[in-house]
N, C-alpha and C positions, 0 to 999 in steps of 0.2 A: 523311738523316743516318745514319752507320753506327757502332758501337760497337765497340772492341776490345774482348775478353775475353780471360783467360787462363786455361788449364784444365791442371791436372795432374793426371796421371797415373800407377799406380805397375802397371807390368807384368814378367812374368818377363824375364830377358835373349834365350830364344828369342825371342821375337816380333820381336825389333829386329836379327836375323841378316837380312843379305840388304836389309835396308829403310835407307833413309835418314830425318832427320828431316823433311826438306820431303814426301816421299812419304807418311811417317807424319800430316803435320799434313791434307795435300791428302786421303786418308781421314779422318777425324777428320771434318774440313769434311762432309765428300759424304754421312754418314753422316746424320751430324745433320741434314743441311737434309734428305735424305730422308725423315728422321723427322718433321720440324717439315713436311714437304708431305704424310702420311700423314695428319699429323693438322689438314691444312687448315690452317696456320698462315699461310701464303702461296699465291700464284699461283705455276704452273708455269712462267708468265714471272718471276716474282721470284726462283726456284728456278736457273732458268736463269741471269738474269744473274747470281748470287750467286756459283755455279761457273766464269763463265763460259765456258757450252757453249751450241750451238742447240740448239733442240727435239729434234732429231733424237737425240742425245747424249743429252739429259735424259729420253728416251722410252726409250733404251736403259738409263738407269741405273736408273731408276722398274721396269726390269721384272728386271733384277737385284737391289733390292733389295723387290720384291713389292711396290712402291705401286702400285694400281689410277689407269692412266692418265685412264680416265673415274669418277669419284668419286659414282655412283648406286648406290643400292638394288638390289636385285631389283626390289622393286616399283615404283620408281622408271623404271627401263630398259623397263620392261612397260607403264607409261604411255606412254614415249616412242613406244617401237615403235608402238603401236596408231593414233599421231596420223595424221591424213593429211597427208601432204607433196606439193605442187601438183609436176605434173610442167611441165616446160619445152618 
């Protein structure tokens, strides 16, 4: 089930030189879900369909806006690394 909301905004008139409003809302979007998948709110597939983009897309935008695409610790990753993984 998905929700409409409606969010206003009150910005200087530079910002809106050059932009249209569907461009402005399509940020607005991208921003937020970034933010809401930094903070683990959803799956990177949730993320994806939301905007809809592939992964590939969604990996490019996660590293423009600095969300770490694997979501471990340090110490976390330092576990990981150390396991033995069976060779084929």
């Amino acid at each position: 089930m998905a929700r409409r909301i409606q969010i206003e905004l009150e910005l200087p008139d530079e910002v809106f030189t050059g932009l249209d409003v569907k461009e402005m809302e399509a940020k607005a979007r991208e921003a937020l879900v970034m933010e809401f998948l930094r903070e683990h709110r959803f799956s990177q597939g949730k993320a994806a369909d939301i905007l809809g983009v592939d992964r590939h897309v969604l990996f490019d935008l996660m590293s423009r806006y600095h969300v770490p695409v694997i979501g471990l610790t340090a110490e976390e990753l330092t576990q990981e690394l150390k396991k033995h993984f069976p060779r084929s």
